[in-house]
Backbone as a chain_set.jsonl record, in Angstrom:
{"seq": "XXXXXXXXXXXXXXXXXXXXXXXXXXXXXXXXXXXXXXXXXXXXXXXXXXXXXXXXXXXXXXXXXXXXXXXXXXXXXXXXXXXXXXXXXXXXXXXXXXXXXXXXXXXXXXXXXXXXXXXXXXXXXXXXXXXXXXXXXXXXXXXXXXXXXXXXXXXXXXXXXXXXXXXXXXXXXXX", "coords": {"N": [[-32.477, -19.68, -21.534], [-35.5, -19.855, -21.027], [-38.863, -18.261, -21.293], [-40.868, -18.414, -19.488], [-39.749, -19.513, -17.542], [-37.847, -16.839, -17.244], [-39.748, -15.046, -15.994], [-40.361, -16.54, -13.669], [-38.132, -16.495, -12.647], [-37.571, -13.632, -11.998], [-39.864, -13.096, -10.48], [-39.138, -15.189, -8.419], [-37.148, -13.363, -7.277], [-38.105, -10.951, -6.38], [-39.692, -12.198, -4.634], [-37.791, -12.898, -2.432], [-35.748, -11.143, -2.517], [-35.296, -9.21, -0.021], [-34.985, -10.816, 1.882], [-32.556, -11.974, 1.392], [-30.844, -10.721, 0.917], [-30.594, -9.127, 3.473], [-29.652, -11.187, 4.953], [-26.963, -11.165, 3.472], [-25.824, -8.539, 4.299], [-26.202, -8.906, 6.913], [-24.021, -11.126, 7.057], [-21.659, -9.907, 6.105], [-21.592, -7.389, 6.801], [-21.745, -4.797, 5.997], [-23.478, -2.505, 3.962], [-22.802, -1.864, 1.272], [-21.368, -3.577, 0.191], [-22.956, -5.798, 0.868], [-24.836, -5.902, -1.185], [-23.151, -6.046, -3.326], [-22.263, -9.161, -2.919], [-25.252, -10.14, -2.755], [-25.833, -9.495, -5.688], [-23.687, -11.277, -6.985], [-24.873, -13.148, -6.041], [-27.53, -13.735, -7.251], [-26.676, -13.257, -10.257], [-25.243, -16.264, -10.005], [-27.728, -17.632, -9.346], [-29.287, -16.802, -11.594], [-28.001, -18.36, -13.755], [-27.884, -20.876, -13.486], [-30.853, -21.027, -13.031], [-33.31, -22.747, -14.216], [-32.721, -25.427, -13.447], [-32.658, -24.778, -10.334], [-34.497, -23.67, -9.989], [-36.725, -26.402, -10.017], [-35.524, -27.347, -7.695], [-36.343, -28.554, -4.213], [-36.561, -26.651, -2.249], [-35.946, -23.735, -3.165], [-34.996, -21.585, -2.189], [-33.39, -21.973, 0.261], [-31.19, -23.166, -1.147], [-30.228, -20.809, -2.288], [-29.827, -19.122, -0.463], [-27.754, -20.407, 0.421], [-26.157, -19.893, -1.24], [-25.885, -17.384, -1.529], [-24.662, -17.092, 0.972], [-21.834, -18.535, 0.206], [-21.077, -16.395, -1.671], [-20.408, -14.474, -0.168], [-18.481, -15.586, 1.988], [-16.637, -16.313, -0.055], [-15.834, -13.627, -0.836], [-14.534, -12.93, 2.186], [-12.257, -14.456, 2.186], [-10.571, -13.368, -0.701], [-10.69, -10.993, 0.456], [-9.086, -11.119, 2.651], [-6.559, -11.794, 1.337], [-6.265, -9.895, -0.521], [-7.289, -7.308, 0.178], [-7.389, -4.061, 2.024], [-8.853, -2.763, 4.819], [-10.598, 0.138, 5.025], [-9.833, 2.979, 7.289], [-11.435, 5.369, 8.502], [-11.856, 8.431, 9.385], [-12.428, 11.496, 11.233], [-10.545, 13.494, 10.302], [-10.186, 15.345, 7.257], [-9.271, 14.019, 3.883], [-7.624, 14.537, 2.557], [-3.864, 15.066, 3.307], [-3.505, 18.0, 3.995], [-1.682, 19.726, 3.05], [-2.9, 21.986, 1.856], [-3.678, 23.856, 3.204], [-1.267, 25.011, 3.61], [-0.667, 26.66, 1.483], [-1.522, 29.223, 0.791], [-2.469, 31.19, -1.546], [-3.876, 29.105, -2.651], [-6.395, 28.451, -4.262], [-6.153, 31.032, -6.014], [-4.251, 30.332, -7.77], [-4.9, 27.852, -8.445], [-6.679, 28.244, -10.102], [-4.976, 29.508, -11.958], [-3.555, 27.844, -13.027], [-5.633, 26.571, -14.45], [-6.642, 28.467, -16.629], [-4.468, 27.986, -18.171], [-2.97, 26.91, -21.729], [-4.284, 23.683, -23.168], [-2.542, 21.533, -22.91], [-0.315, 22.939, -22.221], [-1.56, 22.88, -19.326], [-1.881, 20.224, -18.926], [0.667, 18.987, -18.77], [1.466, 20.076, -16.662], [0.17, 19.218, -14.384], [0.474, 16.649, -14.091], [3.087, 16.885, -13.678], [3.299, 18.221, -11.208], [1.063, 17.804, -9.357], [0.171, 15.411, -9.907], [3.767, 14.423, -9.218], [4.914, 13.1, -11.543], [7.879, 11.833, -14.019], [9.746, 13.748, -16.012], [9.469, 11.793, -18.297], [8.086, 10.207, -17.771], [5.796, 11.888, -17.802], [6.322, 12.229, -20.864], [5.393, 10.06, -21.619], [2.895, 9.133, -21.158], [1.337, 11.59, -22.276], [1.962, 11.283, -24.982], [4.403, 12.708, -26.459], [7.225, 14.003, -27.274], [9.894, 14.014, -24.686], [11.681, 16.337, -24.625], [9.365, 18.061, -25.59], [8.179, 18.054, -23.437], [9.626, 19.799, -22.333], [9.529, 21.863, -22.749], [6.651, 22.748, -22.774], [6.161, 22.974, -20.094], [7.899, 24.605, -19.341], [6.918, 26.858, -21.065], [4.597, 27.063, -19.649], [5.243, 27.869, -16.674], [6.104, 29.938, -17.055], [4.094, 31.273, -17.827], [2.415, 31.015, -15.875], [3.558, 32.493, -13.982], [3.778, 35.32, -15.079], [0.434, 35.357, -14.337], [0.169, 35.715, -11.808], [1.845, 37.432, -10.863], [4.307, 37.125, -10.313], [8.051, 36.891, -10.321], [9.205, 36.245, -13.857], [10.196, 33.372, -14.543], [13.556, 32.605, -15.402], [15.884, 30.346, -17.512], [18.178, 28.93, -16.115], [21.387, 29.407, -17.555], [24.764, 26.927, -18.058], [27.242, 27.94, -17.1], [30.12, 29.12, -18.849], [32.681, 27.892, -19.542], [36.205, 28.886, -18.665], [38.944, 29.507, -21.141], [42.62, 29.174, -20.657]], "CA": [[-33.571, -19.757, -20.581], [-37.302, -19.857, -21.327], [-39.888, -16.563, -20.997], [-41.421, -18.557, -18.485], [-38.277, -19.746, -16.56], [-37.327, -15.646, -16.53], [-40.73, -14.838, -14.949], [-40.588, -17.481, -12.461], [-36.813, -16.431, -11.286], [-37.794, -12.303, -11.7], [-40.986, -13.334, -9.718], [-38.416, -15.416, -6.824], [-36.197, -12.32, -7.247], [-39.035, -9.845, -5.694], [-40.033, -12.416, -3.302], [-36.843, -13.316, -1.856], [-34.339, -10.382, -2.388], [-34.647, -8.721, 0.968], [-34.431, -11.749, 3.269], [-31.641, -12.591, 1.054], [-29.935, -8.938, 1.015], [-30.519, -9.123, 5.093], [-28.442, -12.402, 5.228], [-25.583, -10.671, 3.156], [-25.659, -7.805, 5.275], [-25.247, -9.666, 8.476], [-22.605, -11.437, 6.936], [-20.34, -8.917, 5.921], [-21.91, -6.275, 7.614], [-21.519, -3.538, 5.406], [-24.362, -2.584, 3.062], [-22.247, -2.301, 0.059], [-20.703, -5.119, 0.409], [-23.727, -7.068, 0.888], [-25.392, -5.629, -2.105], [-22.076, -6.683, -4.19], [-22.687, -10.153, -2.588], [-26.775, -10.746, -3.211], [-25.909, -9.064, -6.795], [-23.33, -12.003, -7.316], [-25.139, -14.738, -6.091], [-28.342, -13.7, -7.94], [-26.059, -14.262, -10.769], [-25.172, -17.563, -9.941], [-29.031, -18.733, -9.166], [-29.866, -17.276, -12.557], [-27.514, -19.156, -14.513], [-28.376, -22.375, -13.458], [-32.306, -21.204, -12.802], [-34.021, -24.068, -14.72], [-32.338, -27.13, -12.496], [-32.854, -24.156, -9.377], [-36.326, -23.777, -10.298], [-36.912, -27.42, -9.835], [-34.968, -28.11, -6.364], [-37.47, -28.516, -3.333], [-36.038, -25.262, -1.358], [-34.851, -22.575, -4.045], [-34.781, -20.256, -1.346], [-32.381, -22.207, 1.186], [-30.172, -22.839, -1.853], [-30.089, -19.156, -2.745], [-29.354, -18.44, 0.772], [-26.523, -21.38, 0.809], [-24.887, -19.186, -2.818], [-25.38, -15.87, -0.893], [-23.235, -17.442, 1.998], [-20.379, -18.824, -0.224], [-20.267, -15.558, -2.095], [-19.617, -13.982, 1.433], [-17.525, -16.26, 1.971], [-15.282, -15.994, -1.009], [-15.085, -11.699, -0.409], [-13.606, -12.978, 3.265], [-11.267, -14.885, 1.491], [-10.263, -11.967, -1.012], [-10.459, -9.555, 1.527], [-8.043, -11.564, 3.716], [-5.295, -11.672, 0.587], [-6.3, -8.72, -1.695], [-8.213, -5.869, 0.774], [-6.796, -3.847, 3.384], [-10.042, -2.422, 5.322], [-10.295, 1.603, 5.039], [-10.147, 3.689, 8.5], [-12.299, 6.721, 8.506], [-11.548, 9.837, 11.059], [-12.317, 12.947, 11.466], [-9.865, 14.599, 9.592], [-10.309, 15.117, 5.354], [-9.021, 12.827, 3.268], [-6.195, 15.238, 2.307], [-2.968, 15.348, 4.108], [-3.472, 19.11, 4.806], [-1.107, 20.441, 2.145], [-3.992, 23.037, 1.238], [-2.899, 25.26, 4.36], [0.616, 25.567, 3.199], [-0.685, 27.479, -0.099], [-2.411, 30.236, 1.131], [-3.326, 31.383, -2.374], [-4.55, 28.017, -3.743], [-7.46, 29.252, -5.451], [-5.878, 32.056, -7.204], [-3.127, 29.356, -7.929], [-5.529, 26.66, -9.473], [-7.594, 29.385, -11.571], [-4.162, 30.472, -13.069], [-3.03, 26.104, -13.971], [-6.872, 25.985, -15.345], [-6.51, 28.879, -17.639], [-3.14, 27.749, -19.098], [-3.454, 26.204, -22.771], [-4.548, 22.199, -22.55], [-1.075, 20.641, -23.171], [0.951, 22.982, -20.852], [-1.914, 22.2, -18.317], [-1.613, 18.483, -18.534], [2.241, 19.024, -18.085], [1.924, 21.311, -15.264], [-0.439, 18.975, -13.985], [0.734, 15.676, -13.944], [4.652, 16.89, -13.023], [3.465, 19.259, -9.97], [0.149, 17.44, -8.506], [0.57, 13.93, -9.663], [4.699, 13.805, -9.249], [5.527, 12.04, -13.113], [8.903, 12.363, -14.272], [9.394, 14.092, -17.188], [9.535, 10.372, -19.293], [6.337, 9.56, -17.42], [5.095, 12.604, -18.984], [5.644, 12.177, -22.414], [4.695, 8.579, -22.466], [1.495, 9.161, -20.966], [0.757, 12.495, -23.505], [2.697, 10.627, -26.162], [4.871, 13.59, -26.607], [8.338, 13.337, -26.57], [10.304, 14.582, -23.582], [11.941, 18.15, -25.329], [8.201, 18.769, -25.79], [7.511, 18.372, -22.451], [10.304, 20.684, -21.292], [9.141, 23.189, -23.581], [5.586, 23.069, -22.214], [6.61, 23.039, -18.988], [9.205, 26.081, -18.67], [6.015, 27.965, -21.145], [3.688, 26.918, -18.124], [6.031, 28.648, -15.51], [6.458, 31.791, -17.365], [2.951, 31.895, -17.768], [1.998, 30.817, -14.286], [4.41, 33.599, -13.331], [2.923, 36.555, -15.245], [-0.512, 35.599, -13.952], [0.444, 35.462, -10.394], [2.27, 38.568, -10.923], [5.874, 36.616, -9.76], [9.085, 37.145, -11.167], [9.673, 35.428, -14.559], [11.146, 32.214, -14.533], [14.369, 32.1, -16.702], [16.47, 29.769, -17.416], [19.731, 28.956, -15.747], [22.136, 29.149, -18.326], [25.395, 26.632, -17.569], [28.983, 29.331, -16.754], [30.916, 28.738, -20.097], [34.194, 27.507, -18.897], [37.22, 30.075, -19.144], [39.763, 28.767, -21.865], [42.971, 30.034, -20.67]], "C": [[-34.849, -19.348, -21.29], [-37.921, -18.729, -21.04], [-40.543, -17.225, -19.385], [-40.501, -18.744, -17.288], [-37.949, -18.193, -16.087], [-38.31, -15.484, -15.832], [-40.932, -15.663, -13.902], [-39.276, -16.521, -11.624], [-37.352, -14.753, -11.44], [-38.895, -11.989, -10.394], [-40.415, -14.43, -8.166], [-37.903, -14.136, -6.561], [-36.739, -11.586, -6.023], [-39.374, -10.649, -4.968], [-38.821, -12.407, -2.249], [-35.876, -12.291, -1.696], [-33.654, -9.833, -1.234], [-34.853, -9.163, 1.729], [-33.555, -11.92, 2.786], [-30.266, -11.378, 1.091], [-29.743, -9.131, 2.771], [-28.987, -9.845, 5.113], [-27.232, -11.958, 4.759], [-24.911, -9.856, 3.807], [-25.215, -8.235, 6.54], [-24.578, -10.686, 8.363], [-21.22, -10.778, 7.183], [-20.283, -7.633, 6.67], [-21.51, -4.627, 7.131], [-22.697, -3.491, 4.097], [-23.887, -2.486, 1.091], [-22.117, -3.551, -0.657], [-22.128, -6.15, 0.108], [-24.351, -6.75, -0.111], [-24.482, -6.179, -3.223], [-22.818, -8.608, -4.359], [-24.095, -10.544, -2.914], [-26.554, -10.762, -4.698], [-25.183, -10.697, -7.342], [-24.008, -13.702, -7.541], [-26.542, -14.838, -6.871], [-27.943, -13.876, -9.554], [-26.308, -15.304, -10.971], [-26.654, -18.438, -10.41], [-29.723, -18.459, -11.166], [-29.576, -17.958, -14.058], [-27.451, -20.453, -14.802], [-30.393, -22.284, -12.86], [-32.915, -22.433, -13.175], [-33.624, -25.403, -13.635], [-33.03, -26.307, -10.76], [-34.383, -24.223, -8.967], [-37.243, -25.507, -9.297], [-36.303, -28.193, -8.575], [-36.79, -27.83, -5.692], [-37.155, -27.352, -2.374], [-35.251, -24.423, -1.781], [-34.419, -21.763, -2.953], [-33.488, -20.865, -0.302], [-31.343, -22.707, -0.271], [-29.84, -21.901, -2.166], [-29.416, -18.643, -1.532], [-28.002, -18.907, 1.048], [-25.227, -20.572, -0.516], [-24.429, -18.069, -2.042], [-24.009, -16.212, 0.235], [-21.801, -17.826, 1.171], [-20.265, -17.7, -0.874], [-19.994, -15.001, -1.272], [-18.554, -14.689, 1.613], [-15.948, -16.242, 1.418], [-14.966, -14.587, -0.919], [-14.166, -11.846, 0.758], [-12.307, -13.545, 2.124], [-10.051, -13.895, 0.582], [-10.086, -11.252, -0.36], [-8.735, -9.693, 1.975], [-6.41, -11.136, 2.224], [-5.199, -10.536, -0.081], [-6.446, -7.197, -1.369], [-7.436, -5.71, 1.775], [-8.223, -2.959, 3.592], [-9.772, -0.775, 5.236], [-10.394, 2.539, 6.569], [-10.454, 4.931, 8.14], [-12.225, 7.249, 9.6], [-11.959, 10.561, 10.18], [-12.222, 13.669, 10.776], [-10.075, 14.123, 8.1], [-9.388, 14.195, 5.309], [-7.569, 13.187, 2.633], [-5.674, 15.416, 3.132], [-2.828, 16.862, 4.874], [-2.376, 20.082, 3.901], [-1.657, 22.076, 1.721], [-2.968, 24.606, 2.052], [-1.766, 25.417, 4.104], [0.687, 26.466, 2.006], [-1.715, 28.238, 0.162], [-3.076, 30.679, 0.104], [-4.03, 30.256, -3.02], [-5.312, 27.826, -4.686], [-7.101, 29.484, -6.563], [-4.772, 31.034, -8.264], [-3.667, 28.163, -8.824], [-6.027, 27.389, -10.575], [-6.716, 29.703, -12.498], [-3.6, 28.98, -13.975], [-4.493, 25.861, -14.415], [-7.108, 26.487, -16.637], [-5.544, 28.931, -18.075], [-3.728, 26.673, -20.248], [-3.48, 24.601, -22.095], [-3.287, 21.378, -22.337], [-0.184, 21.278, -21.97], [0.425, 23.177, -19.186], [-1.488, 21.476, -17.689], [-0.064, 18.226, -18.054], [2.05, 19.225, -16.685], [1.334, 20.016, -14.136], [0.136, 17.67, -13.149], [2.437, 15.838, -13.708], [4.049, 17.455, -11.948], [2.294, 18.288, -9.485], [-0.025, 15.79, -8.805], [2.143, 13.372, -9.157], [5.265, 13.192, -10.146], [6.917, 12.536, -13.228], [9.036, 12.885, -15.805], [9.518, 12.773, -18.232], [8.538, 10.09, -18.87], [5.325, 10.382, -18.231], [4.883, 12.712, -20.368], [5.562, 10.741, -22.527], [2.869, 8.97, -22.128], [0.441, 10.243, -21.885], [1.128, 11.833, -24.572], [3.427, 11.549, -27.075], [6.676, 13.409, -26.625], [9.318, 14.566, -25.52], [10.847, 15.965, -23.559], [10.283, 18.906, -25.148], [7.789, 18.737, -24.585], [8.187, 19.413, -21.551], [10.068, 22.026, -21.41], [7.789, 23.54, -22.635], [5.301, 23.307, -20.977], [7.094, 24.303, -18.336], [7.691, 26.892, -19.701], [4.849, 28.006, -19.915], [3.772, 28.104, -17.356], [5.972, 30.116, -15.904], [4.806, 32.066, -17.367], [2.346, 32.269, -16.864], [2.536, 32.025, -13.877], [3.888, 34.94, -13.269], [1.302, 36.265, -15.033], [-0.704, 35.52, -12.268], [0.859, 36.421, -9.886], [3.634, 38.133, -10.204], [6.51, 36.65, -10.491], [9.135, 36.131, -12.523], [10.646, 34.627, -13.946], [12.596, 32.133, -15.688], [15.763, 30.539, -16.622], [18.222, 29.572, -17.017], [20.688, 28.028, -16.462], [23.725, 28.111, -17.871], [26.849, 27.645, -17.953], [29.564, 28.495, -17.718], [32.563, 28.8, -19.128], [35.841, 28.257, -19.453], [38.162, 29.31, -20.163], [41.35, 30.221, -21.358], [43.948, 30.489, -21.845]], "O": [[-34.924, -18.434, -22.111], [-37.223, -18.049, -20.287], [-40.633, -16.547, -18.362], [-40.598, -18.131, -16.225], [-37.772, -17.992, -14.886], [-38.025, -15.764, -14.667], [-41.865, -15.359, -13.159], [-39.323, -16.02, -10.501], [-37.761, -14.614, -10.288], [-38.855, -11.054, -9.595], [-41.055, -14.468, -7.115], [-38.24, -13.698, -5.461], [-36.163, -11.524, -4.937], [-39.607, -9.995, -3.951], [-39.029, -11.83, -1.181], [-35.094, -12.434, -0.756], [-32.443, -9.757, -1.03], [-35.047, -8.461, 2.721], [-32.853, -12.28, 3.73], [-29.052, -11.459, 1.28], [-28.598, -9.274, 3.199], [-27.832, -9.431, 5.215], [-26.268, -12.241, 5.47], [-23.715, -10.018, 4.051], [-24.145, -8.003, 7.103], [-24.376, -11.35, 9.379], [-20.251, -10.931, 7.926], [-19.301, -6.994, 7.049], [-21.122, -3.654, 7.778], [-22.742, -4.442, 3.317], [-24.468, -2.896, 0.087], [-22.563, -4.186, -1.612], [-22.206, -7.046, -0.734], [-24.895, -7.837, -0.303], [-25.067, -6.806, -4.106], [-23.465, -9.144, -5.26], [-24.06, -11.606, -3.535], [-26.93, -11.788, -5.265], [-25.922, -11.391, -8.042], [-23.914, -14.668, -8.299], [-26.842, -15.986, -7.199], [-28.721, -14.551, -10.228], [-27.182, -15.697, -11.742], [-26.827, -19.333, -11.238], [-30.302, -19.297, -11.858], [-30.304, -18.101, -15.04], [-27.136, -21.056, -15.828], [-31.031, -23.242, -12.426], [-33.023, -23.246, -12.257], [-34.464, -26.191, -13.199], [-33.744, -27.002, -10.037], [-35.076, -24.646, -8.042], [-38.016, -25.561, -8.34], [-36.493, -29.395, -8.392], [-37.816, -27.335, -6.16], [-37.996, -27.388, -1.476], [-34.162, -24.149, -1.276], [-33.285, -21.288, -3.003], [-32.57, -20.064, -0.124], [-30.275, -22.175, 0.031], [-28.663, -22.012, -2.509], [-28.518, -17.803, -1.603], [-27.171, -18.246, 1.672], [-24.005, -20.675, -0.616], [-23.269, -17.72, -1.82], [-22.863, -15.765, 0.282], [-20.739, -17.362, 1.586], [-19.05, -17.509, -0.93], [-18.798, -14.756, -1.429], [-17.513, -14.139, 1.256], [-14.819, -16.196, 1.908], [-13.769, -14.303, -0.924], [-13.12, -11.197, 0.734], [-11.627, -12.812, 1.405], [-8.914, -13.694, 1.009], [-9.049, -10.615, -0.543], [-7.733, -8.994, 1.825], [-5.513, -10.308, 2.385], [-4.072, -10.085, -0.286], [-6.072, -6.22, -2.019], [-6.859, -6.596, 2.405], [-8.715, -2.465, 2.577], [-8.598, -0.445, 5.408], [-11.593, 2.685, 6.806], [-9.675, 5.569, 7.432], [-12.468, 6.714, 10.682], [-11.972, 10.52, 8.95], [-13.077, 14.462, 10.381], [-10.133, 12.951, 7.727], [-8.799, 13.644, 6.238], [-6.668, 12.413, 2.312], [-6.291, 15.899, 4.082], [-2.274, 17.027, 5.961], [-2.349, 21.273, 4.212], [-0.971, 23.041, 1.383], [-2.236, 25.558, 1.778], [-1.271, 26.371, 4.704], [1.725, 26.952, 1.557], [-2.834, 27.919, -0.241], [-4.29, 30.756, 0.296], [-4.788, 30.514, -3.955], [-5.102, 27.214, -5.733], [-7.287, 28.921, -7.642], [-4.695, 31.216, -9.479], [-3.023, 27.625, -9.725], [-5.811, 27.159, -11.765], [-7.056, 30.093, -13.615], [-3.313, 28.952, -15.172], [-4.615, 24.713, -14.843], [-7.523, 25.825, -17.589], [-5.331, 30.027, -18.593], [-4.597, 25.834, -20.013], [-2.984, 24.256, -21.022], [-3.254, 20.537, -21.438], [0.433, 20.67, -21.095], [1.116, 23.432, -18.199], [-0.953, 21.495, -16.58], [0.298, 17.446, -17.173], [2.482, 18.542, -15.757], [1.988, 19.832, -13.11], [0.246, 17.611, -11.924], [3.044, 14.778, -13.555], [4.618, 16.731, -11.131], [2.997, 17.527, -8.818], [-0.345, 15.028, -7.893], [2.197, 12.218, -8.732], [6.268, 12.579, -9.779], [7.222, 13.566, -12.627], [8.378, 12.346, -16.695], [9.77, 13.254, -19.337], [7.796, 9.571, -19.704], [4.428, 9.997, -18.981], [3.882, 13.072, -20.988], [5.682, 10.253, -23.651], [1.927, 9.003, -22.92], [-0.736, 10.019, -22.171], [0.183, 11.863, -25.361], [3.279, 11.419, -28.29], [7.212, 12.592, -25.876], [9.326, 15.78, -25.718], [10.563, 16.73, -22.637], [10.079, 20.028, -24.684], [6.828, 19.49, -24.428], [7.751, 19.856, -20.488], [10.249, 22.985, -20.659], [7.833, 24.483, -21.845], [4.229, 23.838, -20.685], [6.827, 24.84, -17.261], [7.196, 27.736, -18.954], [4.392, 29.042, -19.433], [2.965, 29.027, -17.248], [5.831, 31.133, -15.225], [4.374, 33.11, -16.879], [1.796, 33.36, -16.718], [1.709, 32.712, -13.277], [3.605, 35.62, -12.283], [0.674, 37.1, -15.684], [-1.771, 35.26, -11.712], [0.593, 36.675, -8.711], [4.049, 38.98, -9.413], [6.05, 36.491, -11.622], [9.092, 34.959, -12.147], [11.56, 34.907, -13.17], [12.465, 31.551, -16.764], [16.275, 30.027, -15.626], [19.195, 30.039, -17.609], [20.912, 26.822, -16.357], [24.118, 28.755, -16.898], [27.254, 27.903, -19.087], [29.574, 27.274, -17.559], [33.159, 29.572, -18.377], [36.38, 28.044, -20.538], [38.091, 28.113, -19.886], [41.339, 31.441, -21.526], [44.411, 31.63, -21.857]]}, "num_chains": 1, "name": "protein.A"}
């Protein structure tokens, strides 16, 4: 595109953007959304600007792009989006209140070394299994049991709770 071609479409841009932002808006009816949508179809107009330039009603073609990229988000929406419902209540299940110390409880998994953090972290508040864990550290799975059970003991003596030890398996009587 040409210096003059960009100053022509930067110079529609600022005339046109917020009748053309409106129209997205009371499409989709969400201001995101319609900002996604103008963003796309401004795009479009300035990839083919030069032929755009030269129609007899840039502006009702611009308005006719903004509508099909609305258009195509319904479309998407319909197969890809499930719509979000917003209440009331946080965004967290409420777990919090079941851990009365939580605080003292995060302060003690923040100052644990970085590695038997990321363990602690991603087995207890993401759910990983220990193979999820060492692929995702790139550790292998001994090392994560290690960092894990040093976690606990640590977690333990800063919590002031009983050591954690390990439960040894009952050696089987020979008679």
């Amino acid at each position: 595109m040409e210096e003059s071609d960009e100053d022509r479409f930067t110079a529609f841009v600022r005339a046109h953007s917020a009748a053309l932002f409106r129209t997205a808006f009371l499409l989709t009816g969400d201001y995101q959304r319609a900002e996604d949508v103008l963003q796309g179809a401004l795009v479009r107009l300035y990839q083919h600007w030069p032929r755009v330039a030269e129609m007899e009603q840039p502006t009702a073609y611009a308005r006719k792009v903004v509508v099909n990229q609305a258009t195509s988000w319904w479309r998407k929406r319909s197969s890809h989006e499930s719509p979000l419902t917003l209440r009331d209540e946080p965004a967290w299940d409420g777990h919090l209140d079941d851990v009365p110390e939580h605080e003292r409880v995060w302060e003690a998994v923040l100052s644990l070394p970085r590695r038997q953090r990321a363990v602690t972290v991603l087995r207890y508040y993401e759910d990983l299994t220990e193979a999820q864990i060492a692929e995702t550290l790139g550790m292998a799975p001994g090392t994560v049991k290690s960092h894990s059970h040093a976690a606990a003991r640590r977690l333990a003596v800063l919590l002031g709770e009983p050591p954690v030890e390990l439960v040894q398996p009952a050696e089987e009587a020979t008679p």
